[in-house]
C-alpha positions in Angstrom: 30.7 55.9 -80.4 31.7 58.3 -77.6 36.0 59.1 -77.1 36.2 58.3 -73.3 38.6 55.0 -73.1 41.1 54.6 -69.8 43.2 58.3 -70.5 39.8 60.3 -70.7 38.5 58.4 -67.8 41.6 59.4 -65.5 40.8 62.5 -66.5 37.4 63.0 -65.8 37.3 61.6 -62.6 39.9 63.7 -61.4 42.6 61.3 -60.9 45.1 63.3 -63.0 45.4 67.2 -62.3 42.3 69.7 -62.0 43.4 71.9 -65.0 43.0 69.0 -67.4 39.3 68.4 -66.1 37.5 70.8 -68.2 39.8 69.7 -71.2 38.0 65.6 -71.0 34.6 66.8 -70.2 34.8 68.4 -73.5 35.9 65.3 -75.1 34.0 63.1 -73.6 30.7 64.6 -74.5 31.5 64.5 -78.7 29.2 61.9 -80.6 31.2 60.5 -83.4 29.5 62.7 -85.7 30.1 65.7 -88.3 30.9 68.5 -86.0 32.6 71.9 -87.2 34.6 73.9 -85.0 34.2 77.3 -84.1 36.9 80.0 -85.2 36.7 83.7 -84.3 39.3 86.1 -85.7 41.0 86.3 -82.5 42.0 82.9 -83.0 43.4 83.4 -86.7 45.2 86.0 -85.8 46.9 84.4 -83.2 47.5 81.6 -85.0 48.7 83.5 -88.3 50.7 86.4 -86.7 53.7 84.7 -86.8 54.1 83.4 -90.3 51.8 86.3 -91.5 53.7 88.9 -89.6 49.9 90.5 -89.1 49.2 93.6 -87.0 46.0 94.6 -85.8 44.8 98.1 -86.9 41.6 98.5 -85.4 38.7 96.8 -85.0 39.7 95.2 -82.0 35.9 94.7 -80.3 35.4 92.7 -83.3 37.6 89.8 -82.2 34.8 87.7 -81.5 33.7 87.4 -84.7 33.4 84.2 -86.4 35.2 83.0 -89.2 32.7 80.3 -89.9 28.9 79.9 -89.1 28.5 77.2 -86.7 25.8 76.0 -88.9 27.8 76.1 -92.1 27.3 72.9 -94.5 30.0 73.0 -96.4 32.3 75.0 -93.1 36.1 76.2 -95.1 34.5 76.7 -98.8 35.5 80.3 -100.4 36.1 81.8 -96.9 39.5 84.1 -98.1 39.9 86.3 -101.2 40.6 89.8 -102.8 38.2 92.1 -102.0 34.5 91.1 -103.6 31.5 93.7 -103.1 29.2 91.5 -105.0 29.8 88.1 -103.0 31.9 89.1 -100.1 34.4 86.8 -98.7 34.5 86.0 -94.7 38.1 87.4 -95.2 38.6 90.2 -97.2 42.1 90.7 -98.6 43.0 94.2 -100.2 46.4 94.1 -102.1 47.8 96.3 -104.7 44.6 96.2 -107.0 42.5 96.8 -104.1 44.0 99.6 -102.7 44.5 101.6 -105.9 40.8 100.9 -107.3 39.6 102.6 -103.7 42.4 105.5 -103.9 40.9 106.1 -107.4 37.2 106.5 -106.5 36.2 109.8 -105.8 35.9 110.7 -101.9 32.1 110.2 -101.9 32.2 106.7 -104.2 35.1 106.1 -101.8 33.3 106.6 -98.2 30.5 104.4 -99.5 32.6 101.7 -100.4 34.2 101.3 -97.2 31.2 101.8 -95.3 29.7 99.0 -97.7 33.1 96.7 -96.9 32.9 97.3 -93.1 29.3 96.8 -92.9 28.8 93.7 -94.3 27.1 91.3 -92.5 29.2 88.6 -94.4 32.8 90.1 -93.6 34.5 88.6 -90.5 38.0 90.4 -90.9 39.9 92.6 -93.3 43.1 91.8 -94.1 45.1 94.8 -96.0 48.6 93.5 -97.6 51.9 94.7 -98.4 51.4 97.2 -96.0 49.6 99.4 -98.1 49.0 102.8 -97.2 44.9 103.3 -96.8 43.3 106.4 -95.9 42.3 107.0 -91.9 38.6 106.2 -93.2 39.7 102.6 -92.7 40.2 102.5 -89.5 37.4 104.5 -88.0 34.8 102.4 -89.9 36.7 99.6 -88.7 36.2 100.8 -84.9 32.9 101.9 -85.9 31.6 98.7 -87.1 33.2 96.5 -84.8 35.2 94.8 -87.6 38.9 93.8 -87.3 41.0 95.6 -89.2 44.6 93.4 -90.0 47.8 94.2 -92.3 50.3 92.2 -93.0 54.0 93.0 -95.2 53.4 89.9 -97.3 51.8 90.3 -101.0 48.1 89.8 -101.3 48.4 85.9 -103.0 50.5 84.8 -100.4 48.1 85.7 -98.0 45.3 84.1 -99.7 47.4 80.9 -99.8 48.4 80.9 -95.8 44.9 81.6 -95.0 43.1 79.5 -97.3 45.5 76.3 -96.0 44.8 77.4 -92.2 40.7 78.1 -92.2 40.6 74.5 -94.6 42.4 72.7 -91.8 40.9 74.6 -88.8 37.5 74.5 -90.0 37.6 71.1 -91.2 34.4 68.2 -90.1 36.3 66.5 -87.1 35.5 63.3 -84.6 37.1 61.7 -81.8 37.1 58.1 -81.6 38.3 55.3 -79.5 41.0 53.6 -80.6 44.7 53.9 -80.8 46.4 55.1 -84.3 49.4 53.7 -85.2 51.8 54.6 -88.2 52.7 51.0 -89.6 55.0 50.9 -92.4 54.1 54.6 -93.5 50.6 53.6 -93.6 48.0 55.4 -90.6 46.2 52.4 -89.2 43.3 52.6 -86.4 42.7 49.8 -83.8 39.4 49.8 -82.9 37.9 47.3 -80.3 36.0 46.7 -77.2 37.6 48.0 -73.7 40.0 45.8 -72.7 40.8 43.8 -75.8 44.3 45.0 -75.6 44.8 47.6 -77.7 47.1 49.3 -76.0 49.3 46.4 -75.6 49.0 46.0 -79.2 50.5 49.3 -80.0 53.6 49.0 -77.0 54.6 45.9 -78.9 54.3 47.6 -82.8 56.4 50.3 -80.7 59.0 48.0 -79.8 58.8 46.5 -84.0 60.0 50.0 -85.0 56.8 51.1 -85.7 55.3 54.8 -84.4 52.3 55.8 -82.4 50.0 59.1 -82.8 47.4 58.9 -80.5 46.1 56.3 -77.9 42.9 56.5 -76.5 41.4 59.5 -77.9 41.7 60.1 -81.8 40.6 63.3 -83.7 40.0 62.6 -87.1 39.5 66.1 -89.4 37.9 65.9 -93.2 40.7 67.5 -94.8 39.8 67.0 -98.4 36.4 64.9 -100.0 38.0 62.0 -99.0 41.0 61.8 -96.8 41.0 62.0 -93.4 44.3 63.4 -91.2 44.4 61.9 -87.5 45.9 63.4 -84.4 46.0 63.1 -80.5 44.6 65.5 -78.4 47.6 67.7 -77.4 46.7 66.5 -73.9 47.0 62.8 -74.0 50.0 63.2 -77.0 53.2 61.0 -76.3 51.0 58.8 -73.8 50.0 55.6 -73.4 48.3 53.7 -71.1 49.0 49.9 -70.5 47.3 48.2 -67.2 49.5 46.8 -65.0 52.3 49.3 -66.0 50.2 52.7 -66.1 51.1 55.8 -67.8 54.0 55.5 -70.8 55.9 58.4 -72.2 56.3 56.9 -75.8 58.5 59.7 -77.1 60.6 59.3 -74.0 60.8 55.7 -73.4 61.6 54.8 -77.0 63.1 57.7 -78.7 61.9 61.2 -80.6 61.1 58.8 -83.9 58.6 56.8 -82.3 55.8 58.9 -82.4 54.4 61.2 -84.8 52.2 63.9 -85.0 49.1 63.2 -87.5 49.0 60.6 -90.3 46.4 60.2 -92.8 43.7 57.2 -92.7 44.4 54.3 -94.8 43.3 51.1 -92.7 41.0 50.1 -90.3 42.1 47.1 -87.7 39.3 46.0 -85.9 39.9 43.7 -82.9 37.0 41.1 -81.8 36.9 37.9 -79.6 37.1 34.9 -81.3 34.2 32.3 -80.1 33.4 29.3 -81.3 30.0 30.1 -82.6 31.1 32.2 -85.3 34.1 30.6 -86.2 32.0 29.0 -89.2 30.7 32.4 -89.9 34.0 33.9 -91.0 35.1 35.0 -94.4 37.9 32.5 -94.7 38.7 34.1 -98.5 37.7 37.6 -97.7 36.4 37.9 -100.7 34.8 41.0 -100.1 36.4 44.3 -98.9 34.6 45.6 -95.5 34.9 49.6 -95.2 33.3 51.6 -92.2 32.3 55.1 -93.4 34.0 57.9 -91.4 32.9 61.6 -92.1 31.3 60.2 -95.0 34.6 59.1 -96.0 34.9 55.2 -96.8 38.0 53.4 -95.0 38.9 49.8 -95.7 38.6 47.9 -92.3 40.1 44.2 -91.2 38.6 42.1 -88.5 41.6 40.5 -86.5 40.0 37.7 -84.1 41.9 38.0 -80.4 43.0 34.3 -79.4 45.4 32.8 -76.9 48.6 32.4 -79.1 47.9 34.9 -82.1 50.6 37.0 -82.8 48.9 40.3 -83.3 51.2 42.6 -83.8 52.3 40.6 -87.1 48.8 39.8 -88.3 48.8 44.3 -88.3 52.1 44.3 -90.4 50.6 41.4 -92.4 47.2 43.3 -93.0 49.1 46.5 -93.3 51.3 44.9 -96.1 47.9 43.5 -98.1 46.7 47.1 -98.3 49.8 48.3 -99.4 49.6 45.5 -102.2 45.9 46.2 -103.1 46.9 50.0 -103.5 48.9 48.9 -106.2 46.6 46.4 -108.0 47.9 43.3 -106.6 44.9 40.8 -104.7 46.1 37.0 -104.0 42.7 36.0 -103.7 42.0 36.8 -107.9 45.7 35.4 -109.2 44.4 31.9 -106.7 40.7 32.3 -108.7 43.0 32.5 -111.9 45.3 29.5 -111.1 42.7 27.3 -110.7 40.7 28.3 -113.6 43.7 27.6 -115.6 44.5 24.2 -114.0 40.5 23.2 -114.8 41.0 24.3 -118.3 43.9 22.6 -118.6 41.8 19.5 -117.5 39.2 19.7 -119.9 41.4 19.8 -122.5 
């Protein structure tokens, strides 16, 4: 499935401005398939400066350099730690331990130490904390090499932890989908369905039930651990929502900062079809069986609601919301029924 609903459309076809056209073509083009991001260290420094405090030595021609092989199978996996000649990390950190071992090498053991840091093949950036005090060496075989050179005032494990967070979220497997993700009762639920099945109108009336939106449309969905997956809007579409007949809605605007939210974890799928009389006798009246659809090789549970004049949809998603919430903790109607009637026939026979 291929993100590129009614907000990407408007976009691509230039009906909205022309600095948001590049910004949907990319988004339009993405499969709904494992993808890994691209990170130089350019952009974690940028992004870490701040709550790092991190200066940039040297290396500065080395910005380019990427945190993360485009390629990489398992892309976030051991990419930050203390300094390791033996399997080097894609960030090196050099704290206290570091930077003492290297002042205590003699000047030769010392020069071919750096030059075997700085020349590694491996290494995407340095990353000397606490501000400690390293000899000039480490900058010129920082400029040298083309390798960036950071510091930062914070200790070494700190460091490690910011970094480690960052790179996991950043690098995480991501897809855009279609659909729009809701936050219903604290649980993150996607509506999928077909163009024009009224998703959107489905979401402006859970908005007026108290309930919050995250992204309509467009959906990025990132891997952050083996199986949950955290959903977002693209910053370009978040707040919006598009409903025909009324157009563009500010959500945050029209119905307060609390109704919407930023990202929300995965829990439930609500899948929106057509109800026709050739498959009514088709349906699952008992649902005795849980449907999941695998996302990022992570499986969500997933409820078909059937779209018919006079259905109430918005409370058949609280309704479906609610039965996840009680088959998270153990409780399914469907076995205490099985139970109940096994007693009553037992109760029979004797």
């Amino acid at each position: 499935m291929v993100a590129g609903g009614k907000l990407a459309r408007l976009v691509i076809t230039g009906k909205m401005p022309a600095r948001r056209h590049n910004y949907q073509c990319r988004y339009a083009a993405q499969p709904a398939a494992l993808m890994n991001t691209i990170l130089t260290a350019k952009d974690l420094f940028e992004a870490q400066r701040a709550p790092l405090k991190l200066k940039w030595l040297a290396g500065q021609s080395g910005k380019d350099r990427l945190l993360e092989p485009a390629t990489a199978r398992f892309p976030g996996m051991a990419l930050v730690g203390h300094l390791n000649f033996v399997h080097p990390n894609r960030v090196q950190i050099l704290g206290s331990a570091e930077a003492s071992y290297l002042r205590k090498l003699g000047q030769a053991k010392r020069r071919q130490a750096v030059h075997d840091l700085f020349s590694c093949m491996t290494t995407a950036v340095v990353v000397v904390a606490n501000d400690e005090k390293l000899a000039a060496t480490l900058r010129t075989a920082s400029d040298e090499m083309k390798l960036p050179l950071l510091s930062s005032p914070l200790p070494s494990p700190m460091v490690i932890d910011h970094l480690q967070h960052y790179l996991t979220r950043a690098l995480a497997a991501h897809v855009t989908l279609h659909g729009v993700y809701m936050e219903v009762m604290g649980v993150g639920v996607l509506i999928m369905g077909e163009s024009g099945m009224g998703k959107s109108e489905l979401a402006l009336e859970l908005l007026s039930r108290n309930h919050r939106l995250i992204a309509d449309d467009a959906v990025e969905f990132y891997r952050t651990g083996p199986d949950v997956l955290l959903g977002r809007s693209p910053s370009i579409l978040r707040d919006f929502l598009e409903v025909r007949g009324l157009g563009i809605l500010n959500a945050r605007a029209m119905f307060g900062e609390t109704a919407v939210r930023a990202e929300k974890t995965l829990r439930l799928i609500v899948r929106l079809e057509q109800m026709k009389k050739r498959r009514l006798g088709h349906i699952d009246r008992l649902q005795a069986r849980q449907k999941t659809r695998r996302i990022l090789d992570v499986d969500i549970p997933e409820v078909v609601l059937y779209v018919a004049p006079g259905r109430n949809l918005a409370v058949l998603v609280e309704v479906a919301t609610r039965g996840h919430i009680l088959r998270m903790r153990g409780v399914n109607p469907l076995d205490e029924l099985v139970k109940r009637q096994e007693t009553v026939m037992n109760d029979v026979k004797k």
